[in-house]
C-alpha positions in Angstrom: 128.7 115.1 114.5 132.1 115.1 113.1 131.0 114.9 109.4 130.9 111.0 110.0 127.7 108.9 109.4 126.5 105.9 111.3 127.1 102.5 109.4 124.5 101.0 107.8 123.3 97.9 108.9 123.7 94.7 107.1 120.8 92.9 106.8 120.0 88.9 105.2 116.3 88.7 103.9 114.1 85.7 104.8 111.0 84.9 103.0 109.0 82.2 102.4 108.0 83.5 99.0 110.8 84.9 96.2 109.6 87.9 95.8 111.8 90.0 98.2 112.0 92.9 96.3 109.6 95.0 98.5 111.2 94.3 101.8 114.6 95.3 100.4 113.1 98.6 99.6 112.0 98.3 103.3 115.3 97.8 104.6 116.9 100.9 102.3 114.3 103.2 103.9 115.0 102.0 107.0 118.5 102.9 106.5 119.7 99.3 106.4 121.7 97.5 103.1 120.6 94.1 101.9 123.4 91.9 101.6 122.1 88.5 101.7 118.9 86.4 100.9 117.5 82.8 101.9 113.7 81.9 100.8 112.1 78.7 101.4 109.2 78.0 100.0 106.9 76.1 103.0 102.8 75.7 102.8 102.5 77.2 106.5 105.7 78.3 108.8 107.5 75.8 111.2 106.4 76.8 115.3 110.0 77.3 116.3 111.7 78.8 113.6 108.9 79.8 111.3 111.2 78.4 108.6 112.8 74.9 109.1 115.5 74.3 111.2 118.0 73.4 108.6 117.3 76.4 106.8 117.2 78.3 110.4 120.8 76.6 110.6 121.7 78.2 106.9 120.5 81.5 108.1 123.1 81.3 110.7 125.8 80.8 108.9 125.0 83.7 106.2 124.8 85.9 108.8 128.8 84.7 110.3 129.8 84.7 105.9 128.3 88.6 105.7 128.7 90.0 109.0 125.8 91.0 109.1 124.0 92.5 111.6 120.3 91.9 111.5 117.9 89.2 109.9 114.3 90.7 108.8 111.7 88.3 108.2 108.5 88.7 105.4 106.1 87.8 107.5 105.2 88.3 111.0 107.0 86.3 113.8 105.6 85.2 117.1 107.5 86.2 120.0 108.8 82.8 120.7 110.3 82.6 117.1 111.7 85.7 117.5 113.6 84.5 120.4 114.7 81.2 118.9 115.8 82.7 116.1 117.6 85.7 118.1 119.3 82.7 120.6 120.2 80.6 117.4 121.9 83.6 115.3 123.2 85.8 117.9 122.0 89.0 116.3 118.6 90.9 116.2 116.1 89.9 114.1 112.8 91.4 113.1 109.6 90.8 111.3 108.2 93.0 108.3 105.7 94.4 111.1 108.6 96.0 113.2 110.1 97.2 110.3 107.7 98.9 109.0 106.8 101.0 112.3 110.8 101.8 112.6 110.0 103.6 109.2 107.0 105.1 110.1 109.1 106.5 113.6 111.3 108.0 111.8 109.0 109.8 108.5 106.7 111.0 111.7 106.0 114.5 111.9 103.5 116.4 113.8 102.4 115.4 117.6 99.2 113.6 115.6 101.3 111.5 113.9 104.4 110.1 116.3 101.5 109.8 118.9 100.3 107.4 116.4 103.0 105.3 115.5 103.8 105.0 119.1 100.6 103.4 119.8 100.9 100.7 117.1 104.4 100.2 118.5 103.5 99.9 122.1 100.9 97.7 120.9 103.0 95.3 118.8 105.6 95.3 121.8 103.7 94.5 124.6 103.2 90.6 123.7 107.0 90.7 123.1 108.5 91.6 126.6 109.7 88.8 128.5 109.9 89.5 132.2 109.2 93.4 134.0 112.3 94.7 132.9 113.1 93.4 129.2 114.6 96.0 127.2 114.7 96.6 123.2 118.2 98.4 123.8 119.5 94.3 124.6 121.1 94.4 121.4 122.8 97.8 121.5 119.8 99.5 119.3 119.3 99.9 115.5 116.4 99.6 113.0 113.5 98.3 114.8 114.2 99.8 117.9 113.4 103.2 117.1 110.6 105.1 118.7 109.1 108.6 117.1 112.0 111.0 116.4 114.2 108.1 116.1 114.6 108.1 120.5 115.1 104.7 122.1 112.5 102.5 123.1 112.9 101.4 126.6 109.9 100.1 128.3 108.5 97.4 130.9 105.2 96.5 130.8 103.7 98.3 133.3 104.8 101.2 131.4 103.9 100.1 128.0 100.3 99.7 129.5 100.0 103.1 131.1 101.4 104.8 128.0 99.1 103.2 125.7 96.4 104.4 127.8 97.6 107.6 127.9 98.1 107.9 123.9 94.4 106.6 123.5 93.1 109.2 125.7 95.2 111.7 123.4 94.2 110.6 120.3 90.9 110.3 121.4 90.7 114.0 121.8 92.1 114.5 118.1 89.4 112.4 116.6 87.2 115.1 118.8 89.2 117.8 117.0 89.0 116.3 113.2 85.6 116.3 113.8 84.7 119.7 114.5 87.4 120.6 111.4 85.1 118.0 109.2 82.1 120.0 110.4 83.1 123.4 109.4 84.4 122.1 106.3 80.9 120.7 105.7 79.5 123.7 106.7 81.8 125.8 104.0 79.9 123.6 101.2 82.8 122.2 99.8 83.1 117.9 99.4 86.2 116.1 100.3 88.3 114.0 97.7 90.8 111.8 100.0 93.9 110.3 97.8 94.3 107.0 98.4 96.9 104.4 97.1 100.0 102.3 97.9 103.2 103.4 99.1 105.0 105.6 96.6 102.6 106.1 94.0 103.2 109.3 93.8 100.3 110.8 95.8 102.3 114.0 97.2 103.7 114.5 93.7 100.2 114.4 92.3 98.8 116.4 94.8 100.8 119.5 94.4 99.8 119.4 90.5 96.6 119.7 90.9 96.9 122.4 94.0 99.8 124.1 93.3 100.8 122.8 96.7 104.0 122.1 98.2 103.1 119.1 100.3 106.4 116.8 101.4 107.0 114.8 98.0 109.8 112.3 98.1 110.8 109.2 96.4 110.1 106.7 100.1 107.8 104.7 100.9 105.5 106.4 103.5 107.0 109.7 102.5 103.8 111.1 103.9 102.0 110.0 107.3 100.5 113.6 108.4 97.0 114.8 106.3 97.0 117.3 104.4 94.7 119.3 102.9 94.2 121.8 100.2 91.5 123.3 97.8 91.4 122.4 94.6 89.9 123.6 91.4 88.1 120.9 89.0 86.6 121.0 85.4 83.7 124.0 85.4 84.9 125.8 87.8 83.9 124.0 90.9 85.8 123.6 94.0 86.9 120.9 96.2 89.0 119.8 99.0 91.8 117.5 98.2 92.9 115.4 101.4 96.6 113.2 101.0 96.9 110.4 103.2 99.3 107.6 104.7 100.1 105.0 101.6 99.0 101.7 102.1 101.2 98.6 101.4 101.0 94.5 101.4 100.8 93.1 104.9 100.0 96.3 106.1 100.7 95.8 110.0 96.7 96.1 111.5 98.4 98.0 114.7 98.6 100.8 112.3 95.5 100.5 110.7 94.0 101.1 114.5 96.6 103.5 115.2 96.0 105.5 112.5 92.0 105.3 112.4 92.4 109.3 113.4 94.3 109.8 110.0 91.9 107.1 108.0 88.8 109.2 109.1 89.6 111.5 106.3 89.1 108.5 103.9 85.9 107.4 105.9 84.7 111.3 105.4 85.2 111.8 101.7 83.0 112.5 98.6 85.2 110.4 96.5 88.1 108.5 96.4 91.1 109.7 94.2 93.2 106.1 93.8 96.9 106.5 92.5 98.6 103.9 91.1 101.7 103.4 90.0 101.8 102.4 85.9 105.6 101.7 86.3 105.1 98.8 88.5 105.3 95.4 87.4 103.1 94.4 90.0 100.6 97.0 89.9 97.8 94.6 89.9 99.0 93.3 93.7 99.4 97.2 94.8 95.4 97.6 93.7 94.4 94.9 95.2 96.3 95.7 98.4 95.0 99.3 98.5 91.4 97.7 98.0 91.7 95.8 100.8 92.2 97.8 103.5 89.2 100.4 101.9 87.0 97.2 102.7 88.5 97.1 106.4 87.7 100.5 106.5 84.3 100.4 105.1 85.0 102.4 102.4 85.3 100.6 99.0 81.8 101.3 98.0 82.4 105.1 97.6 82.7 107.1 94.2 86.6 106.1 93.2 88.7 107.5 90.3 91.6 105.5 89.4 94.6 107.8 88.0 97.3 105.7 86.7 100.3 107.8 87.9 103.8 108.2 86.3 102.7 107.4 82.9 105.9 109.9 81.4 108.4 106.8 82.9 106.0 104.1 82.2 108.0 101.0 79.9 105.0 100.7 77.7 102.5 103.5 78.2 100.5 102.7 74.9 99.3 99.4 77.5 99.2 102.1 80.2 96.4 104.1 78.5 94.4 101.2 77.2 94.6 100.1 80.9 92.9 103.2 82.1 90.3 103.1 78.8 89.3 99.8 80.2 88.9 100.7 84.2 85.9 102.3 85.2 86.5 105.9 86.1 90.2 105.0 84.9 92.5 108.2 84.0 96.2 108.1 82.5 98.5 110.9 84.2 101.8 112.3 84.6 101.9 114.4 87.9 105.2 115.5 86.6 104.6 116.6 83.1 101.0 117.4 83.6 99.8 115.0 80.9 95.9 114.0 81.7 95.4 116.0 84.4 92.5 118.4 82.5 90.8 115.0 82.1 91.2 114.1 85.6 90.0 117.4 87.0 87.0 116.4 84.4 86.2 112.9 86.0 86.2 113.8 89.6 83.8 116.7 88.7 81.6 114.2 87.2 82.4 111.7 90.0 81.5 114.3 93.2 77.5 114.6 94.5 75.6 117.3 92.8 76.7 120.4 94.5 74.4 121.8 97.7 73.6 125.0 98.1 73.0 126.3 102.1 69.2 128.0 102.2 67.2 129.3 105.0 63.3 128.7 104.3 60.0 129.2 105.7 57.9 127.0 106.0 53.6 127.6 106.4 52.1 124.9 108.7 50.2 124.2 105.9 52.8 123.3 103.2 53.9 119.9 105.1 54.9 118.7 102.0 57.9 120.9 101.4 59.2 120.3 104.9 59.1 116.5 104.2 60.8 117.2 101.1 63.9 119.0 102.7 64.4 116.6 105.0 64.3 113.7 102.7 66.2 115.2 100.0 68.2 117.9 101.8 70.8 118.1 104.9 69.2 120.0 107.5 71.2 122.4 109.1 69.0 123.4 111.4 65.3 123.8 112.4 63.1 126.4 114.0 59.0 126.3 115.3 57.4 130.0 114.9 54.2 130.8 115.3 52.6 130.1 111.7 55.9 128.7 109.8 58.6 126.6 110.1 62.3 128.1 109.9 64.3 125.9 108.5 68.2 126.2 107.4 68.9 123.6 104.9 71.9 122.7 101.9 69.6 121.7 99.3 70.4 120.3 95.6 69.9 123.4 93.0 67.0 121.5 92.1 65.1 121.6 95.0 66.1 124.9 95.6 64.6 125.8 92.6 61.0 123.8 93.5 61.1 125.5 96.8 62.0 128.8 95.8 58.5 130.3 96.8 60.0 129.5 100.5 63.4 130.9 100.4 64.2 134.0 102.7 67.1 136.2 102.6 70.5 135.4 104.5 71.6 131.7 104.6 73.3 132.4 108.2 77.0 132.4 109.2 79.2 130.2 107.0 77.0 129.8 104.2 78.3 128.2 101.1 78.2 130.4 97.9 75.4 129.2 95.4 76.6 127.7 92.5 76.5 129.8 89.6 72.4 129.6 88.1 71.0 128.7 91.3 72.3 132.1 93.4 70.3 134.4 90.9 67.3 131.9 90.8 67.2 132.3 94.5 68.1 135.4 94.3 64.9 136.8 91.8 62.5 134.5 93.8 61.2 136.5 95.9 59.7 138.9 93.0 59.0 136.0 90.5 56.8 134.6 93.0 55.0 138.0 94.0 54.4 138.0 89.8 53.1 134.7 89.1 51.1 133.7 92.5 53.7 131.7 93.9 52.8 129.0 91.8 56.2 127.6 90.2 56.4 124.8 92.8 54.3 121.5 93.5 54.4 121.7 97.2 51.1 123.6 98.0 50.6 125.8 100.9 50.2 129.6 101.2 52.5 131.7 98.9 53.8 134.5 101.7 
């Protein structure tokens, strides 16, 4: 408060594999410096220590050589090796799953979000308490002990249990909410493009390109953990909502996939999947197959998906970056900064999106059963009404089968109605006297012209 800041923690990296890098990165957004590492390279982790116990030993006495105050694991720990390794060392030491939720505390937001990440928290704590009363705060606090808006987390069990509860119930009545919101956006006519992609790809950045947004863009991983949503215009005019979402990563702790499912919806909901990717990164090809695997958790992978390799203006080599995107399917080269390939893009998810529906309200003779099977095979009905001799019927139907059924159409497509796309409003539009002129014979449905 006195123009001081708090000391960053020192932390020693353990791994069983020698790629660190990533969980460095960790640590700096976490507000922690590296300044030691120890790998050992094991088929499957010791019980006790995860790592050997001579190395466990080694570990020790880096952290007395750097003063450090922390040891963060790769990999997830069991609560017993936590403790052994805690007793051994004498400081605190975390896995890669509690560090990433202390990151995701603090980049929390809205009430949506922090309710989240406390959930996957409580969740991963629970198993961890030992005895009614344990504390995190044991250890005098610090990265990994943060809840949401970086407050304290000081639970028993009996707590944790009911506050979980609690938070479930909540977010249960947001998933209510997102619902209805996906509803009415369904009911506005426009499809849903959900950006997907690892952590940092540039996904806010790219975002507010193609929006003219100004959605949170910074250079952290999980910069953004809150939806957001915006309009945006592709190739030919036609319109589309653009959803950003959390960033995925490697060993992406499954307490937050669950935690999160409210958030994820948004992917589950979409049209078509918008993936970034990072062309800087030297192990891009890890990132995409990361990102892909939590779409298959989801369900999701077999959606529409345009790949757009981001940050292709800082890219080492961007001649391979663009015959990298030449050879993916649906594979775009961009720079969300300098606006290079973003036409194109706009072009692709065009192409990629459903053929756009058009709300209608028809009706239908008892005799023309055909065209009612048609609109509900082919169309989304809206809603359905029995008169006396006819069927009233409000529909979104493909231009096409607006145009087969136009003999049908009557005037008004009821509240919320979608604008036609251009062609098929003035088609609709002159059917009623094109029909009186030719007989009503322009579709092959059958049935009674009105």
């Amino acid at each position: 408060m006195h123009g001081l800041t708090e000391p960053r923690e020192r932390a020693v990296l353990v791994g069983l594999d020698d790629d660190l890098d990533e969980l460095a990165e960790l640590v700096h957004s976490a507000g922690g410096i590296v300044v030691g590492l120890l790998v050992q390279p094991l088929e499957r982790p010791r019980a006790a220590y995860y790592i050997g116990k001579g190395k466990a030993e080694e570990v020790k006495e880096l952290v007395w050589e750097l003063s450090a105050d922390i040891v963060v694991f790769d990999d997830e720990l069991t609560p017993a090796q936590a403790r052994n390794l805690e007793k051994l060392t004498g400081v605190r030491v975390i896995d890669r799953t509690q560090l990433i939720l202390d990151i995701f505390a603090q980049r929390a937001r809205t009430k949506e979000g922090k309710l989240q990440v406390e959930l996957a928290q409580l969740t991963y704590l629970l198993p961890r308490l030992v005895g009614a009363g344990a504390e995190l705060s044991r250890l005098g606090g610090g990265i990994g002990t943060r809840g949401p808006g970086e407050t304290q987390l000081e639970v028993d069990r009996r707590r944790i249990r009911r506050r979980i509860a609690d938070i479930r119930r909540e977010l249960a009545e947001v998933r209510r909410t997102r619902a209805v919101q996906r509803q009415g956006r369904r009911r506005a006519g426009l499809p849903l493009i959900a950006l997907v992609g690892y952590t940092n790809a540039g996904k806010s950045t790219l975002m507010n390109a193609l929006t003219d947004a100004d959605v949170h863009a910074q250079d952290l991983l999980f910069a953004t953990l809150d939806p957001t949503i915006r309009k945006v215009e592709l190739a030919g005019g036609r319109e589309a909502l653009l959803a950003d979402t959390v960033g995925f990563i490697r060993k992406l702790p499954h307490q937050l996939v669950a935690a999160f499912r409210a958030t994820l919806e948004e992917v589950e909901d979409a049209d078509v999947l918008l993936h970034v990717v990072d062309a800087g990164r030297p192990d891009g090809d890890q990132e995409i197959a990361a990102v892909e695997a939590v779409l298959d958790e989801l369900g999701v992978l077999d959606k529409p998906m345009v790949t757009a390799f981001n940050k292709l203006d800082s890219a080492a080599r961007p001649r391979a970056v663009l015959e990298r995107a030449q050879s993916t399917p649906r594979g775009v080269a961009v720079s969300a900064l300098t606006g290079d390939g973003l036409d194109e893009l706009r072009a692709m998810l065009a192409e990629a999106l459903p053929v756009a529906y058009a709300r209608r309200r028809f009706r239908i003779p008892y005799d023309a059963g055909a065209a009612l099977a048609a609109l509900k095979e082919q169309g989304r009905v809206i809603e359905l009404e029995y008169a006396e001799d006819a069927v009233l019927v409000e529909a979104e139907v493909e231009p096409k089968l607006a145009g087969r059924l136009r003999r049908y159409v009557v005037e008004g497509a009821g509240p919320g109605a979608a604008a036609a796309p251009d062609g098929a409003a003035s088609a609709s539009a002159g059917a009623r006297s094109t029909t009186a002129a030719d007989g009503g014979a322009a579709d092959d449905f059958g049935g009674g012209a009105e």
